[in-house]
N, C-alpha and C positions, 0 to 999 in steps of 0.2 A: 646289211647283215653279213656278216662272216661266213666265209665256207669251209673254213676250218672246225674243227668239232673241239668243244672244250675240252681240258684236261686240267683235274686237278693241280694245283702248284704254277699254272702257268698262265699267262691272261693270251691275249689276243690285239691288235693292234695293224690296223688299217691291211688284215689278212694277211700278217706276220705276226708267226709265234713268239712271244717273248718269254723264254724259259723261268721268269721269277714270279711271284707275284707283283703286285703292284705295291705293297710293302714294302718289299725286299728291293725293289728297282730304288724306290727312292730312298732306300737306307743306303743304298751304295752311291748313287748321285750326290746325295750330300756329301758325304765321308771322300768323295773322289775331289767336290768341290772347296770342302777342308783343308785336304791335303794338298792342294794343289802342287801334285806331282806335274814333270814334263811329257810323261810319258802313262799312258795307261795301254797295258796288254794287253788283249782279250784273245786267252788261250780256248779255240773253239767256239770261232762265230755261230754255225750250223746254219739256221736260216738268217739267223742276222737281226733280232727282234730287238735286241742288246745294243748294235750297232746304230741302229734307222734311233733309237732314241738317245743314248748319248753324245754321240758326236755333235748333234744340235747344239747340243746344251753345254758343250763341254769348250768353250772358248778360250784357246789360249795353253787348250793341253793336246799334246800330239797323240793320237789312236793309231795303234799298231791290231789289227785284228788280222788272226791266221787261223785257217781251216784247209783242212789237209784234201775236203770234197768241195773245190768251189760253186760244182755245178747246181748245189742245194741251195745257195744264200741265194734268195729273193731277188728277181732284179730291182725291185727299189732300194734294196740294199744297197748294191751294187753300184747305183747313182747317187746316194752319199757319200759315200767312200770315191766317189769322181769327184766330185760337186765341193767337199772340203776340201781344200788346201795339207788342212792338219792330220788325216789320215789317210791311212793304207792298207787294204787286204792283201794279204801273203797269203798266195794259196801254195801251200806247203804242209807236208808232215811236222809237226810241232817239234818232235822228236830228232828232225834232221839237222844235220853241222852250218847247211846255209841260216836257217832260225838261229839257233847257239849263238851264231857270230852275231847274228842282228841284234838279238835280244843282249847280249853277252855287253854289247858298244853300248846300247842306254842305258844313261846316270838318271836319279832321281823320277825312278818309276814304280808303280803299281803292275804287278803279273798278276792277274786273275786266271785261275787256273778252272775250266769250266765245258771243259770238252768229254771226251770219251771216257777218258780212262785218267779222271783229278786225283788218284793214288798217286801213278808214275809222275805225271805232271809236276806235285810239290815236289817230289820227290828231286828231278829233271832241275825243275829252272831254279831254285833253291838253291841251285851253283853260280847263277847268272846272275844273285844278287850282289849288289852294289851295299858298303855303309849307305844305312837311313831308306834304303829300299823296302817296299812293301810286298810280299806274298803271300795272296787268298786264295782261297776256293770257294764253290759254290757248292751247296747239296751235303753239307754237314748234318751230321743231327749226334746230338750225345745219350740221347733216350731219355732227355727230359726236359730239353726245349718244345717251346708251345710255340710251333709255328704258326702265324697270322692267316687265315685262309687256307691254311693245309689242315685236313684230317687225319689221312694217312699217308703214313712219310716212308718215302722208299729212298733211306738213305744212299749217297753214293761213298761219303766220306765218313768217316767212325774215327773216335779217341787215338785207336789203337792204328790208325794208318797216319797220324800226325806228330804221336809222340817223338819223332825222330825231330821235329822243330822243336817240340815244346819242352824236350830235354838241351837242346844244344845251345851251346853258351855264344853265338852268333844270333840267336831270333830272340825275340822276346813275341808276346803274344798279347795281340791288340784286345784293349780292355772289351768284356764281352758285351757291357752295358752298349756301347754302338750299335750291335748288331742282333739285340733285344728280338725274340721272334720271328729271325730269318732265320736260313739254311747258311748263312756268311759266315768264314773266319780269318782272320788274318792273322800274320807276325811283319814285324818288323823287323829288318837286319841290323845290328847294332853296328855302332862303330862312328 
């Protein structure tokens, strides 16, 4: 039994939070396993519920996850991110020039933007894109998606904090049939 107390929007997992539902986890699993990018971001480990399950699963693609509080991510976290070869926690401000450079170097990746403040975030790594690079977020809602398992949605990301992608002639915006029922969006960088 878990000693975590539930929370709408998010499941639960060997007493690590995993901030999606279980929906939404496996909409992004596949779509990561589609794409097989070389590099997936994970802008905002926090506990790491995210981590402890992708990196398993995720053979063959490098995981970059950065959180600015490393002292939160779980130690079983902690021992997959040892334990892979293929990723690494950055415990780092998102926002800082060491990140920029890191992120800035990786070709043919996915930035999931999924931390505190996913406004600044698209806003931020949106520059770090590469041609054919992917940037998402978590925690969208447009006021009329029916998300799976959510009742009520306390969006973090709105229309109007994205439009800066959805107008600019560098992204296009991943078809939304993918991401059917979750809090997910993406674009892709053209080129």
């Amino acid at each position: 039994m878990s000693r975590l107390a539930p929370v709408m929007g998010t499941e639960i997992v060997d007493d690590i939070r995993l901030g999606h539902t279980w929906d939404e986890y496996y909409v992004l699993e596949n779509f990561i396993k589609t794409q097989k990018p070389l590099w997936f971001i994970e802008v905002g480990v926090h506990e790491g519920g995210l981590s402890y399950k992708l990196i398993p699963e995720l053979s063959g693609i490098n995981y970059l996850g950065i959180e600015i509080n490393c002292g939160i991510v779980r130690p079983a976290v902690k021992d997959i991110y040892t334990h892979y070869f293929n990723a690494e926690l950055m415990c780092s401000n998102c926002f800082s020039s060491t990140v920029a450079i890191k992120v800035s170097e990786k070709k043919n990746k996915i930035i999931y933007c999924d931390g505190g403040n996913k406004v600044k975030e698209l806003q931020h790594f949106k520059h770090m894109c590469h041609p054919g690079d992917i940037i998402m977020s978590h925690d969208f809602w447009d006021g009329d998606r029916k998300i799976k398992g959510v009742d009520e949605i306390h969006p973090e990301v709105l229309p109007m904090d994205v439009l800066h992608l959805d107008v600019s002639d560098d992204f296009v915006r991943l078809d939304e049939t993918i991401f059917k029922n979750t809090r997910i969006i993406g674009w892709k960088k053209n080129g």
